[in-house]
Each structure stands twice: as structure tokens, then as C-alpha cells.
N, C-alpha and C positions, 0 to 999 in steps of 0.2 A: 714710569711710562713704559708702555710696550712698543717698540718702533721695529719695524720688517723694511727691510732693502731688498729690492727684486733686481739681480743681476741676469747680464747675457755673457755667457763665454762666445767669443769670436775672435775669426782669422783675422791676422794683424793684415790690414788692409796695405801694408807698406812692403808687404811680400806676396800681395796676391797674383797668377798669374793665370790666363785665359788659355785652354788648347783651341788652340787657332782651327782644329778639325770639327769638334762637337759643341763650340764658344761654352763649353761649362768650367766651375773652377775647377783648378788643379790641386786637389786640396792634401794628397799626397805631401808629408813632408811638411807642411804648413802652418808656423809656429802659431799659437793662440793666445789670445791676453783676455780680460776683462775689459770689456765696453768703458769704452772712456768716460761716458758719461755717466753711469754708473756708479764710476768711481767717485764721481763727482757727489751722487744721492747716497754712496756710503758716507764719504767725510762731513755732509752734512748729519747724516744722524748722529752718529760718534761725534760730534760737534755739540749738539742735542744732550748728548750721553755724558759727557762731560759735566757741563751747566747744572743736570739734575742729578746727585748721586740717584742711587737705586733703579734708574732707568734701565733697560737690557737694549742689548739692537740683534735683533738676527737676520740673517739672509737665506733670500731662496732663487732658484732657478729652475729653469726646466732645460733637460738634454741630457746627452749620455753619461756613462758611467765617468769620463774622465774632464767631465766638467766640475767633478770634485774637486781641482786641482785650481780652479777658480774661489771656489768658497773658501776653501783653506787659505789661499790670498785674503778674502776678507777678514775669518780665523786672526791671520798676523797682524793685521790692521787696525784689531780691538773692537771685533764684531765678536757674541758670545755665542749663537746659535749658528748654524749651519743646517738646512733642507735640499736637495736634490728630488725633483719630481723628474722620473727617470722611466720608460714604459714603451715598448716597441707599438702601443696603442698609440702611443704620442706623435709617432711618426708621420712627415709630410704634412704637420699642421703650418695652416699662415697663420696672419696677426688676429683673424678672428677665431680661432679652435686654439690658439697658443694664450690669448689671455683668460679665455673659459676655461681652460686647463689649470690656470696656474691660479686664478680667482678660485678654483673649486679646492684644491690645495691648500691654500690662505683658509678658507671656511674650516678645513680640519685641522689647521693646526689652532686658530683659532675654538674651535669645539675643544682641543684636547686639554688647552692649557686655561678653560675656563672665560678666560673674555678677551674681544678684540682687540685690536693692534690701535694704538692710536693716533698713529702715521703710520703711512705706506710711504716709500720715498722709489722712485724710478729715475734712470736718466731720460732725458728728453727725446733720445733715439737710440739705436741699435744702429752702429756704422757700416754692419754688413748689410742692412737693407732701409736704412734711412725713412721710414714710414710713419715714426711719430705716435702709432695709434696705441701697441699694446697697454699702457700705462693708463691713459684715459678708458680704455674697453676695461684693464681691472676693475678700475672703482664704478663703471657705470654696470658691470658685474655683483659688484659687491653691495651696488647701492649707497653707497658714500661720496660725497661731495668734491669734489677735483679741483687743483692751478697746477696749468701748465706753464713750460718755460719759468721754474721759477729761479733769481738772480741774486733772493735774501730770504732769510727769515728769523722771524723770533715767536717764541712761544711764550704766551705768556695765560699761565693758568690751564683751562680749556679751549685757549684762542690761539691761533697760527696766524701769526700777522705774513704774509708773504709780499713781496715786490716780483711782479713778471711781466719780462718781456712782451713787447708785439712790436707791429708794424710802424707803429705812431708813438711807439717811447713806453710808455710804462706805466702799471696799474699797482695799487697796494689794496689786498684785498684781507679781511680779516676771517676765518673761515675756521668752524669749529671741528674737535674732536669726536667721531674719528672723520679722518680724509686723509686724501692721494697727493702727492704733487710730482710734477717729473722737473729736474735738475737740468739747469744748463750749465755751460764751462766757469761762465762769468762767478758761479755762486760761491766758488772756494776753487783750494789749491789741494788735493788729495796729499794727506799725513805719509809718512812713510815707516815699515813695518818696523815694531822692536823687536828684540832681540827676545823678552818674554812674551809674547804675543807668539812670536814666529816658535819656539819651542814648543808653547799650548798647539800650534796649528797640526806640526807634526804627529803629534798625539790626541787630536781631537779626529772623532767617528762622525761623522757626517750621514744626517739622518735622513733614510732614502723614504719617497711617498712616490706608491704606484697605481696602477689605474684600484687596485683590488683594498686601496686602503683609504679612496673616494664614494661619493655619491655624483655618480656624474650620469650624463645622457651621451651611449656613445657614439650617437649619429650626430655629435655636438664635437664629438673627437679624431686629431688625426686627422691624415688625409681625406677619412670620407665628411668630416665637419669643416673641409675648408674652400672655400667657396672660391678661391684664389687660386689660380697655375701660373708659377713662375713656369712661361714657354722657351726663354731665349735670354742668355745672359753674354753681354760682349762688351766690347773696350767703346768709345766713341771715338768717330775719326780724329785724326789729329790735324790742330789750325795750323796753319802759314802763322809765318809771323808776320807783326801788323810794320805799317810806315811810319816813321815819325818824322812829322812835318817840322824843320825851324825855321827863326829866321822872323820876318816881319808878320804879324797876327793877318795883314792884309794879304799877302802874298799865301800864307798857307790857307785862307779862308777861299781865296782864289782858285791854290790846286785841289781842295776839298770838293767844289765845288765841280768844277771841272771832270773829276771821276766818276760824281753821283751822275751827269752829264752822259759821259761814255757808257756807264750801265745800265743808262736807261732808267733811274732810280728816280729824276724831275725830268 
């Protein structure tokens, strides 16, 4: 089988920091990881990869040149391919010019190496912008079949039995090759790099795809393809802390009562 991980390099959200003058990031200085969830939809391919000898997994992304340093991460982790869709064309894309982007990418690597992927795997979000969508816009790009939020899977033959989340508990859906799914945390626990893997990463070329080595529409690209302006990026106030009422269930049902009272709330 042929399986493709689509990652996001992003700022570790546990150092990001607001100027309080222009509310943009401060992204000066700003260590970067692999999208957690992400990491989540590579352990499951390499999972995959495991199960069937002769399987490959490769990864791709889109962004600048030192997002390379993301894929070589997967590289260590026992991913065999590596793509960067890399293009100052790319620039100022949101989630809908960012998955036409990378879906049109997928189609040429797909063309070069003779036939389609037969998983796509994505994380379930990107935690610098929390939107959920790219993954689903791939495959309704690609024209292949999608599960979101997914928590298991097994393959068996041409069938992808998946289990995923929602609101009301959980669906098991059977859904054939090829298709997309995007990962959530619950699905696995991300492997950790060997020591052969991590030597291949060092020495492994990481294969760049630019706008001049697509079939793309560039009024579909970039900035002028995105239909979306991030206008204003800021912290959210900070709450008071709350009261906790003890004591008899009657008596705090009383001062509860009491406050919605005062506010004017009954």
C-alpha cells in the first residue's frame, strides 16, 4: 500500500506570545514542533506500515523552506518519503487556497509514481488555527471519500473499518480504498524516533514541489485564492475566579439563588 501523512509545522502554542501594540504573533524566536495531531495520523500510518510488509508512508506539507526540519522528524519516526510544497505563490493562503494547494500536489506526486495513495491520513486540526477543515477540503479536492475525527482503525483487504468520534458517542464506518481520514489524540500514542531512522533523516533530501511543477489555477492560489483575512489576533480576557459554595446542598442552593437575584438573572 501506498499511504501519504499530510503534516503542519507550527509555533508551540506553550510559547506563543501577543504584542500587546499590533495584537499580532510574536513569532521572532518561536520554537516550532509538528502539529500534535499530526503526529497522531503519522503513528497511525506507520502502524499500517508495520501490519503489511511492502507498504511505504510518506509525508507532505506545505510552507517554507525550514519546514523541512518537520519532515525529517517524520524521516526519524519511520516515514520513507518526504515532500515540501514550498512557493512564495503559496503565500497568505487560508484553509481553502491551503488544501487546493496541497491536493494539487498530491495529484503530482500521485501522477509521477504511477498510482494513487490509498490512504491519506491528516490530524484532526492544526492548533495554530484550530479549523478542522483542511483535511476534509483535501479529499473533497481529490474526490475520495472522508472520516473525520477518527479514534481506531483497521484495514482490512480494500476496506478501512474506522471508529469516530462525535457529539452522541461513536460511529463505525467501513469505507473503501482510496480515502482521507483525520486523526484524533485518542487514536494512538506517537512512537518515538530510532536511532536508524534518525541517522536516514540526517542524510535524507527532502523533495521540494513548487507552484512551476503543478497544474494549478492561480486565482485558486495564495493570497489572491483566499477568501478569508485573519483581521485581529488577541489573548481573551482573563475570568475572576469562581466561588465555591459548601456546607448543606440547601443553604448553597439558597445563596445561588440569591446572586442570580441580585443580577437581575430571575
Amino acid at each position: 500500500m501506498e499511504l501519504l501523512v499530510c503534516i503542519k509545522q507550527v509555533p508551540d502554542t506553550s510559547e506563543i506570545k501577543l504584542d500587546p501594540e499590533t495584537n499580532t504573533l510574536i513569532r521572532t524566536g518561536l520554537p516550532s514542533i509538528v502539529n500534535p495531531f499530526d503526529m497522531n495520523a503519522l503513528e497511525a500510518a506507520l502502524d499500517v506500515k508495520d501490519k503489511y510488509p511492502g507498504t511505504r508512508v510518506s509525508v507532505i506539507t506545505m510552507g517554507p523552506p525550514q519546514a523541512t526540519l518537520a519532515l525529517k522528524e517524520c524521516i526519524s519516526m519511520g516515514a520513507d518519503d518526504a515532500y515540501l510544497i514550498t512557493d512564495r505563490a503559496f503565500a497568505g493562503a487560508d484553509t481553502l487556497a491551503t488544501s487546493y494547494t496541497i491536493a494539487c500536489a498530491i495529484a503530482k506526486v500521485q501522477e509521477d509514481q504511477g498510482k494513487p495513495f490509498d490512504m491519506i491520513f491528516c490530524g484532526k486540526q492544526a492548533i495554530d488555527g484550530d479549523t478542522a477543515q483542511v483535511g476534509p477540503q483535501i479529499a473533497e479536492e481529490l474526490g475520495i471519500p472522508q472520516v473525520t475525527y477518527v479514534c481506531d482503525i483497521e484495514v482490512n483487504d480494500n476496506i478501512v473499518r474506522t471508529k469516530r468520534e462525535h457529539e452522541e458517542g461513536f460511529e463505525v464506518l467501513d469505507t473503501e480504498m482510496p480515502m482521507l481520514l483525520t486523526a484524533v489524540k485518542a487514536l494512538n500514542e506517537p512512537r518515538y524516533p530510532t536511532l536508524h531512522n534518525s541517522i536516514r533523516a540526517t542524510q535524507y533530501e527532502v523533495k521540494t514541489i513548487t507552484v512551476k511543477d503543478m497544474t494549478t489555477d492561480p486565482k485558486r492560489l495564495g493570497l489572491q485564492g483566499s477568501p478569508t483575512r485573519v483581521r485581529k489576533v488577541y489573548s481573551p480576557p482573563m475570568r475572576s475566579a469562581g466561588t465555591m459554595l459548601t456546607g448543606a446542598v440547601s443553604e448553597s442552593v439558597a445563596t445561588v439563588m440569591d446572586v442570580l437575584k441580585q443580577k437581575e438573572l430571575i
